[in-house]
KOLTORRO-193083 format. One line per field, with one value per atom (N, C-alpha, C): residue number from 1; residue in three letters; atom name; z, y, x. Coordinates in nm, 4 decimals. Example, Ala and Ser with C-alpha at 12.3 -4.5 7.8 and 13.67 -1.06 7.14 Angstrom:
pos [1  1  1  2  2  2]
code [ALA  ALA  ALA  SER  SER  SER]
site [N  CA  C  N  CA  C]
up [0.7800  0.7800  0.7800  0.7080  0.7140  0.7870]
north [-0.5690  -0.4500  -0.3300  -0.2250  -0.1060  0.0030]
east [1.3190  1.2300  1.3200  1.2850  1.3670  1.2900]
END
This chain:
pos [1  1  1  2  2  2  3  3  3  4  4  4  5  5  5  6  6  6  7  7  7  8  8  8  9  9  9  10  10  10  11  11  11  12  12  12  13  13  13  14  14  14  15  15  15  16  16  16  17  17  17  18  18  18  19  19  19  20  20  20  21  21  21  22  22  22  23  23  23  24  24  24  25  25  25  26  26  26  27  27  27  28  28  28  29  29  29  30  30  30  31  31  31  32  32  32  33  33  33  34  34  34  35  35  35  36  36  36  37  37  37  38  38  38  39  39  39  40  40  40  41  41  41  42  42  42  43  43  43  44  44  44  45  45  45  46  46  46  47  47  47  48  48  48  49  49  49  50  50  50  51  51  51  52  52  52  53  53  53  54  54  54  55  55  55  56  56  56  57  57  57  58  58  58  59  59  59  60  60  60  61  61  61  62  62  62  63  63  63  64  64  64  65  65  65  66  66  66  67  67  67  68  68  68  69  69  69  70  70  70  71  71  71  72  72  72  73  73  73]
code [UNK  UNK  UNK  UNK  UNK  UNK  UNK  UNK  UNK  UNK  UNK  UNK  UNK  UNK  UNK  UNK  UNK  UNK  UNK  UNK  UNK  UNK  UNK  UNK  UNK  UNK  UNK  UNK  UNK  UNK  UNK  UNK  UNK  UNK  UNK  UNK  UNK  UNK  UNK  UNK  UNK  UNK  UNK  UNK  UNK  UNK  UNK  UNK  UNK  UNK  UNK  UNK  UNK  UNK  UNK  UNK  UNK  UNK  UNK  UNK  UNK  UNK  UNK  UNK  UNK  UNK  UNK  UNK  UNK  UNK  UNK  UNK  UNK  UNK  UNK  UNK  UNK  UNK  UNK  UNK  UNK  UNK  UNK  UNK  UNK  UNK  UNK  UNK  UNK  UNK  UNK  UNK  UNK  UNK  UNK  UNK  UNK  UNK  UNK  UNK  UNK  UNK  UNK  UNK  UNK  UNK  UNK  UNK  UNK  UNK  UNK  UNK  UNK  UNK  UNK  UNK  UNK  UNK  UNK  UNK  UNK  UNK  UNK  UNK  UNK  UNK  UNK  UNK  UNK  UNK  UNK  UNK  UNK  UNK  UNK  UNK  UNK  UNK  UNK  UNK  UNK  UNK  UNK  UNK  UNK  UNK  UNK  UNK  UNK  UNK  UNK  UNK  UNK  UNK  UNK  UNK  UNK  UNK  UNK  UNK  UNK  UNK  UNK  UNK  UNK  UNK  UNK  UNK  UNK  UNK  UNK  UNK  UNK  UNK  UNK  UNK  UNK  UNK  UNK  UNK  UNK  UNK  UNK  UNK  UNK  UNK  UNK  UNK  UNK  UNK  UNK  UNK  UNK  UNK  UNK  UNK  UNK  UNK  UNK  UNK  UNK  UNK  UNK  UNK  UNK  UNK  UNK  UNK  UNK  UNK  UNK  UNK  UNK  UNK  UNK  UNK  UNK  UNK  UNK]
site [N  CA  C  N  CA  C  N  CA  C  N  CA  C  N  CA  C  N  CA  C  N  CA  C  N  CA  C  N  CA  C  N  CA  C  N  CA  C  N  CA  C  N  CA  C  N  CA  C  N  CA  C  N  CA  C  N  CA  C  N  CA  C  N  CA  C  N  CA  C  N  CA  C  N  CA  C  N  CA  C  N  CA  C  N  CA  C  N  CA  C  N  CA  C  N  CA  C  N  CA  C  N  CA  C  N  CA  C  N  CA  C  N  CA  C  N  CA  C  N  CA  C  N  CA  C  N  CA  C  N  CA  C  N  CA  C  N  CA  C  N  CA  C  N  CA  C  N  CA  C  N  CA  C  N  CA  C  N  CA  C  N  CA  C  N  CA  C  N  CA  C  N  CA  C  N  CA  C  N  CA  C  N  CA  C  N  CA  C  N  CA  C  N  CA  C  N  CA  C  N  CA  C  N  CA  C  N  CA  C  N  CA  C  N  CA  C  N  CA  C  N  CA  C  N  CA  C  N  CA  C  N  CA  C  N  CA  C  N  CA  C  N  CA  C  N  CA  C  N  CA  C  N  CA  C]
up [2.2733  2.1374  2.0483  1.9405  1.8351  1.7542  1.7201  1.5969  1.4645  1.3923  1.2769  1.2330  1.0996  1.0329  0.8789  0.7925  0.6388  0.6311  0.4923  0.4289  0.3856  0.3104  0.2533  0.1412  0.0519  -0.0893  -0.0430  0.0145  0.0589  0.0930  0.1538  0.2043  0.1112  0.0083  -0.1063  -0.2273  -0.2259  -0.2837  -0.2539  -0.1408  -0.0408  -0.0649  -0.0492  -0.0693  -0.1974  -0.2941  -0.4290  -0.4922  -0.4514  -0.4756  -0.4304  -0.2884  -0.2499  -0.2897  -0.3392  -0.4400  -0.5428  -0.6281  -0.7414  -0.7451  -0.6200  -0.5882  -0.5661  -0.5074  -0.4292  -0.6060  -0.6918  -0.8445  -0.8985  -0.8998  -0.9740  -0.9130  -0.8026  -0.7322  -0.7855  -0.8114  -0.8423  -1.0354  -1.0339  -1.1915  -1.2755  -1.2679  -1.3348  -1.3199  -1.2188  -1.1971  -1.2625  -1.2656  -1.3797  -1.4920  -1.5497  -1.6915  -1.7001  -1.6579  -1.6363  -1.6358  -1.5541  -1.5632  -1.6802  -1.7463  -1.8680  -2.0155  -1.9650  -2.0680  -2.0680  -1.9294  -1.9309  -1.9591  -1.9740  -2.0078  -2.1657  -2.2354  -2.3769  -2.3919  -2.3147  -2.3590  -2.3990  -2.5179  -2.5951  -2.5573  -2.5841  -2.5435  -2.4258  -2.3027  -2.1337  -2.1357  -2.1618  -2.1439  -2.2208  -2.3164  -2.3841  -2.3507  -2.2762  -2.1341  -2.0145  -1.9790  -1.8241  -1.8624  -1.9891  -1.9721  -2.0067  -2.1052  -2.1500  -1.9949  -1.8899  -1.7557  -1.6928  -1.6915  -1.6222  -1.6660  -1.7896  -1.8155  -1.7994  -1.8153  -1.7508  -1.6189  -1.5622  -1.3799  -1.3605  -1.4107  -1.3695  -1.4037  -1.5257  -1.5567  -1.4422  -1.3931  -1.2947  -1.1656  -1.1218  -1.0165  -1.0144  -1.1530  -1.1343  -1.1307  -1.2063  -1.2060  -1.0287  -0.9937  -0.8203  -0.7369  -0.8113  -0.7311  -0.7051  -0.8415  -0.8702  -0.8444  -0.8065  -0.7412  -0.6045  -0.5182  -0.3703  -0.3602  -0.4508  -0.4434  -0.4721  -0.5416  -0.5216  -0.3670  -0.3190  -0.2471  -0.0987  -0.1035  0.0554  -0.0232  -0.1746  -0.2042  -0.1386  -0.1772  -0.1142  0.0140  0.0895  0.2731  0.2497  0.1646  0.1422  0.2588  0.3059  0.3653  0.4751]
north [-0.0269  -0.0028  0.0180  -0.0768  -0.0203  0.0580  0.1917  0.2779  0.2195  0.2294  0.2440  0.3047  0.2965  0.3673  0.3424  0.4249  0.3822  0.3160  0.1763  0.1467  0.2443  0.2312  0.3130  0.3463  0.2276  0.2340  0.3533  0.3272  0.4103  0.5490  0.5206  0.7011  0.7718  0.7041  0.8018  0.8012  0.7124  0.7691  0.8781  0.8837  1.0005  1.0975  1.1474  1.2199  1.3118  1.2184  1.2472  1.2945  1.2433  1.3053  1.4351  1.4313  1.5790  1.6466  1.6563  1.7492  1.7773  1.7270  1.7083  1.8044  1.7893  1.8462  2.0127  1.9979  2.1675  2.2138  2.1606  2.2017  2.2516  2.1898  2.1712  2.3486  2.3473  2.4669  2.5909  2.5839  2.6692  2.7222  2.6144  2.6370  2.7267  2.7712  2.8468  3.0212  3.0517  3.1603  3.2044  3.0683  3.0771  3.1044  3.0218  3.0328  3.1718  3.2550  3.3610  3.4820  3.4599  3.5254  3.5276  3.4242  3.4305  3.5049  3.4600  3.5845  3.6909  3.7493  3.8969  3.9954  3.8440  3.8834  3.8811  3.8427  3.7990  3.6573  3.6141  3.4974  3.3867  3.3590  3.2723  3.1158  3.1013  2.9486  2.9364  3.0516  3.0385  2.9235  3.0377  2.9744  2.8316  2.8107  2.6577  2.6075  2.5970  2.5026  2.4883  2.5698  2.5494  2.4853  2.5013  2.4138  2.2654  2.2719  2.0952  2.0409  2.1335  2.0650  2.0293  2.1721  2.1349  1.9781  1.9967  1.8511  1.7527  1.7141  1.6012  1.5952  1.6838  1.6821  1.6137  1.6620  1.6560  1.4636  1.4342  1.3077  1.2386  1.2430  1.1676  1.1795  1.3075  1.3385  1.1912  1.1544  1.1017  0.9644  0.9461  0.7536  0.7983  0.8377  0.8532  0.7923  0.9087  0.8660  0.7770  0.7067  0.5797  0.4603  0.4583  0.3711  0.3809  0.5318  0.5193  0.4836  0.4614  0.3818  0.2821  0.2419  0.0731  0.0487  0.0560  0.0647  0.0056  0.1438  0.1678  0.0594  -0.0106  -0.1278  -0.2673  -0.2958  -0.4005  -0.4261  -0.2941  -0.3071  -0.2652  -0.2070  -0.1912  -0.0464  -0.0044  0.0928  0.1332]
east [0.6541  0.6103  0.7328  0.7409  0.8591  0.8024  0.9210  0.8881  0.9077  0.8287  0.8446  0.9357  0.9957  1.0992  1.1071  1.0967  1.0979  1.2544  1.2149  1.3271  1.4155  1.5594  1.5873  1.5257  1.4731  1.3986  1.2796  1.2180  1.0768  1.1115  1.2487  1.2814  1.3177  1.4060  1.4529  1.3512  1.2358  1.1532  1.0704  1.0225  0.9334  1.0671  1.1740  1.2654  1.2674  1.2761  1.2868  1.1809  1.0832  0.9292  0.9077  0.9320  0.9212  1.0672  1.1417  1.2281  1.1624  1.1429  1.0678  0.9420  0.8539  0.7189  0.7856  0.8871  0.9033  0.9868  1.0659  1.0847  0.9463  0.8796  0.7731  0.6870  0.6454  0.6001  0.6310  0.7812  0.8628  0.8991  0.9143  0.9129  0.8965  0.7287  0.6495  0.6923  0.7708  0.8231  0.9170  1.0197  1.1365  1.1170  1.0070  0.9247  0.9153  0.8481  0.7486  0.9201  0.9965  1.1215  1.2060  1.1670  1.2783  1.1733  1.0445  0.9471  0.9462  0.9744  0.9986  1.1329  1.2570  1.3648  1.3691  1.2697  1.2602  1.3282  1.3771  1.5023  1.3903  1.3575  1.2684  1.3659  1.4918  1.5172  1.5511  1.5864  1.5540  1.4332  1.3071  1.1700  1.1538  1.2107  1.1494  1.2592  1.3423  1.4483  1.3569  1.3034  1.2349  1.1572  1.0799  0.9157  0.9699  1.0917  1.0883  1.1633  1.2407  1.2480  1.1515  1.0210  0.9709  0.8548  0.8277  0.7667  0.8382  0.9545  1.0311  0.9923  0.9871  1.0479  0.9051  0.8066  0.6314  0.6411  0.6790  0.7078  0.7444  0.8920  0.9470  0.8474  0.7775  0.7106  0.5907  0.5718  0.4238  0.4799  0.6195  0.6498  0.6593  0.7279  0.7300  0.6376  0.5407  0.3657  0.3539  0.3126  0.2428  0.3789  0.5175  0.5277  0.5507  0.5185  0.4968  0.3865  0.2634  0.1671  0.1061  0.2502  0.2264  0.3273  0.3648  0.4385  0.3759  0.2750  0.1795  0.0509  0.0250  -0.0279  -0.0138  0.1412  0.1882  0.3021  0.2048  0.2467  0.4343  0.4666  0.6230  0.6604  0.5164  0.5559  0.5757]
END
């Protein structure tokens, strides 16, 4: 039986996604830390990261799912 093994394209997407996913988890704590420090532009830095990051998280998605679409996986 041969193993399987992801491309590199496929691995550093599955990679990058799950970075992204474990940011994302996390985030909201930072947010929540810089409210209780008062730091008003801390907090509106984390959220415009964290909406970027959520951004890249989803082009990710949707092309590891075109991906496992056209058998790339």
């Amino acid at each position: 039986m041969q193993k399987q093994s992801l491309d590199d394209n496929c691995y550093n997407i599955t990679k990058q996604l799950s970075k992204k996913l474990q940011f994302l988890f996390h985030v909201n704590k930072y947010i929540e830390d810089a409210h209780k420090c008062a730091n008003e532009q801390a907090e509106t830095t984390w959220k415009t990261i964290r909406d970027d990051e959520q951004k890249h998280a989803d082009m990710l998605r949707n092309l590891l799912i075109s991906e496992v679409k056209n058998n790339r996986l």
